[in-house]
C-alpha positions as a Python dict, from the first residue, in 0.01 Angstrom:
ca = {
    (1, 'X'): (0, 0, 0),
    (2, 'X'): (-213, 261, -203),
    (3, 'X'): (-131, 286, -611),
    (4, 'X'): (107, 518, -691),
    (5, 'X'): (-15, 759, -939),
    (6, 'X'): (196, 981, -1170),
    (7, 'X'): (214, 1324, -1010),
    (8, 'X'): (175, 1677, -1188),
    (9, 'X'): (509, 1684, -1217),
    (10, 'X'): (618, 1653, -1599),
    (11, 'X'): (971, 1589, -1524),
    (12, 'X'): (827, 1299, -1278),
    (13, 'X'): (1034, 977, -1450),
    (14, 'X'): (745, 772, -1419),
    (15, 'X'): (610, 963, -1665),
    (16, 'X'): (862, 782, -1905),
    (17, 'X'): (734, 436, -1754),
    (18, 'X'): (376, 523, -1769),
    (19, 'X'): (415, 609, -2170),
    (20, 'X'): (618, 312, -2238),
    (21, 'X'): (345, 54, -2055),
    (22, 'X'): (53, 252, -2244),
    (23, 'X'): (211, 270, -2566),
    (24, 'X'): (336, -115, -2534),
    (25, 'X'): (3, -170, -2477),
    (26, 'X'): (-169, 9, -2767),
    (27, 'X'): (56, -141, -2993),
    (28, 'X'): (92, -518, -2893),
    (29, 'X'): (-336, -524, -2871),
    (30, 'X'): (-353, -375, -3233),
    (31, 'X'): (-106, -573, -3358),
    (32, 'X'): (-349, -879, -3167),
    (33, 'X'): (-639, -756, -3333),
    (34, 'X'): (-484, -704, -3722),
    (35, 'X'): (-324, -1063, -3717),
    (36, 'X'): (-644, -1229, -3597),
    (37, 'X'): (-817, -1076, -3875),
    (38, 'X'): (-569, -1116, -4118),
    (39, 'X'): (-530, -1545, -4000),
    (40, 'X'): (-887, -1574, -4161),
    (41, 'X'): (-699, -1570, -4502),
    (42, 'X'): (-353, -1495, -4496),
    (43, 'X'): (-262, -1561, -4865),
    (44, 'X'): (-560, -1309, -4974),
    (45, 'X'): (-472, -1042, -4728),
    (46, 'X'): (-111, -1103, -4715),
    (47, 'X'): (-67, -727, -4834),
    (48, 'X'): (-31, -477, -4606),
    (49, 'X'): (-425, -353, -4536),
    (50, 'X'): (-609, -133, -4327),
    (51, 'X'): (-807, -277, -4041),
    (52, 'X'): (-1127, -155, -4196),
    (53, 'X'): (-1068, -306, -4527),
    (54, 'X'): (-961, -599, -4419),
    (55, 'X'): (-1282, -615, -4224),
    (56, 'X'): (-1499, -557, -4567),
    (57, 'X'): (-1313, -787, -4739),
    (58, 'X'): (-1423, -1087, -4489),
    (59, 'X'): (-1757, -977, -4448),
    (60, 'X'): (-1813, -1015, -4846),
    (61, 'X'): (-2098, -1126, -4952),
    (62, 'X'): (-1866, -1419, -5125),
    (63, 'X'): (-1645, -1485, -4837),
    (64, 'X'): (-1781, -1836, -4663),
    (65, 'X'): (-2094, -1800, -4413),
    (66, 'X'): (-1890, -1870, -4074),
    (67, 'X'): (-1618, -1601, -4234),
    (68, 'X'): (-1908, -1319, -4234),
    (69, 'X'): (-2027, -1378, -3907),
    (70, 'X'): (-1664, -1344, -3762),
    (71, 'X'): (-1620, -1030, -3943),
    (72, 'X'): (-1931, -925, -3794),
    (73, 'X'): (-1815, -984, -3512),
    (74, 'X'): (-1506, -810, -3542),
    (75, 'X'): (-1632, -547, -3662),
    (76, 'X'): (-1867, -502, -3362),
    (77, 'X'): (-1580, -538, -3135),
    (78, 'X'): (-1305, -282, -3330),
    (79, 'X'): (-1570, -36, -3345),
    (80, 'X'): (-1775, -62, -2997),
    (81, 'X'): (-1937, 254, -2881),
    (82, 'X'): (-1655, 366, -2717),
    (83, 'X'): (-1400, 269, -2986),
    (84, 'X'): (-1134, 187, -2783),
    (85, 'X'): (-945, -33, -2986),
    (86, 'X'): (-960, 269, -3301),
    (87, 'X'): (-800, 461, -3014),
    (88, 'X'): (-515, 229, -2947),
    (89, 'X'): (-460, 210, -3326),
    (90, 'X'): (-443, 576, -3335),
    (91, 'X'): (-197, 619, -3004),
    (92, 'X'): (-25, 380, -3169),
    (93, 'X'): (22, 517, -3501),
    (94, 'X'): (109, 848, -3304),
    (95, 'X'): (359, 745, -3104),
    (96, 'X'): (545, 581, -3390),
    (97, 'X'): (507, 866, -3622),
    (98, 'X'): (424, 1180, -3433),
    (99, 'X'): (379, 1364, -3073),
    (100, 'X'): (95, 1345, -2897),
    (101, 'X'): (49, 1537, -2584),
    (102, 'X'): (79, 1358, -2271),
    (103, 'X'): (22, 1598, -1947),
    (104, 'X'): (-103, 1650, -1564),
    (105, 'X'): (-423, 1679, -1528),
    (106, 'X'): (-479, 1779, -1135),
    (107, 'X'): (-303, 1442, -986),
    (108, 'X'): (-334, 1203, -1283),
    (109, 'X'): (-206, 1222, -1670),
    (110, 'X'): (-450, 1224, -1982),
    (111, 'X'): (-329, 1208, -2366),
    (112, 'X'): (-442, 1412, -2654),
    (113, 'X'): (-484, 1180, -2994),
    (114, 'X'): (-627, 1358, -3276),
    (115, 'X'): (-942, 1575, -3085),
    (116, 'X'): (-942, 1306, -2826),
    (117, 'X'): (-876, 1398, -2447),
    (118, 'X'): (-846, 1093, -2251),
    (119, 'X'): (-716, 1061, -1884),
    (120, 'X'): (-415, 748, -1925),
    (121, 'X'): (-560, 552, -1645),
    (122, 'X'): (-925, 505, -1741),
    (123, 'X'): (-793, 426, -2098),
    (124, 'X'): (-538, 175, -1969),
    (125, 'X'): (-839, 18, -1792),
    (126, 'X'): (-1064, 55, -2041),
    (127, 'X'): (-861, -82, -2281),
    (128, 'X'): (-762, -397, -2100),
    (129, 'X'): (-1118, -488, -2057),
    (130, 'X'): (-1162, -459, -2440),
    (131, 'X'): (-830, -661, -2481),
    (132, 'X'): (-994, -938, -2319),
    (133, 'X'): (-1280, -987, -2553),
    (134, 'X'): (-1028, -977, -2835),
    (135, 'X'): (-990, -1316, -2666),
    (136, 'X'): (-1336, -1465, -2755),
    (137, 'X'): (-1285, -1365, -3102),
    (138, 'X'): (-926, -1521, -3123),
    (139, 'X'): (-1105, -1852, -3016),
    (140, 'X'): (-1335, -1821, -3270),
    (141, 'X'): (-1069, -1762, -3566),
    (142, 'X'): (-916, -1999, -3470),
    (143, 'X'): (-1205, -2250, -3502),
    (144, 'X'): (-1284, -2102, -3834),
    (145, 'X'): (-944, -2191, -3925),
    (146, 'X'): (-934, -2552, -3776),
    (147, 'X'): (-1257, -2608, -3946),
    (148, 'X'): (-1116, -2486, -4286),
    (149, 'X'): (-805, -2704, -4266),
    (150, 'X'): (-1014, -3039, -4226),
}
């Protein structure tokens, strides 16, 4: 059986379904990314801080050598050329705090964040690809952390 898409029809209810998957999405792969980060040092950056800062602050030049090269590598993946993950963050912060315009376009639905027109789908695939590197670097705190504790 073909995939159903969501129609041009805003009163469609899968419309509803389709922003609750998306938006679950955004926010359970942020909230991924910030804790992964933040398990590098949770005493130092217990504290709520943004993403970027918390990136700076394990990238310093004082930090330990195997805590720079993760956030270098973090860093790399939060802001890959097509910055998805900066987009989840920002659908995220949107749909807890603000509309953002969610409509048809022709037989599928896009989103406007900020300036940002993206159609759902190719986000929602884009995104999960992206999700799964997040993987390689959870491995990788996690070592750093393992190696810390011994």
């Amino acid at each position: 059986m073909p995939e159903l898409h969501p129609t041009e029809d805003a009163e469609d209810p899968r419309r509803i379904e389709l922003e609750a998957h998306l938006e679950g999405l955004a926010y359970t792969g942020t909230a991924a990314a910030e804790k992964t980060l933040r398990s590098v040092d949770p005493i130092a950056m217990g504290e709520p801080m943004a993403v970027h800062a918390m990136i700076a602050f394990v990238k310093h030049a004082e930090r330990p050598q195997g805590e720079r090269e993760f956030g270098r590598a973090f860093e790399r993946w939060w802001y890959a050329s097509d910055q998805v993950a900066v987009v989840a963050r920002d659908l995220r912060n949107d749909a807890a705090h603000r509309v953002y315009e969610k409509a048809p376009d022709g037989p599928m639905w896009r989103m406007e964040i900020g300036r940002r027109v993206l159609p759902l789908a190719e986000f929602a695939d884009r995104y999960g690809a992206h999700l799964r590197r997040l993987g390689e670097l959870v491995d990788k705190a996690e070592r750093l952390v393992g190696a810390e504790a011994h």
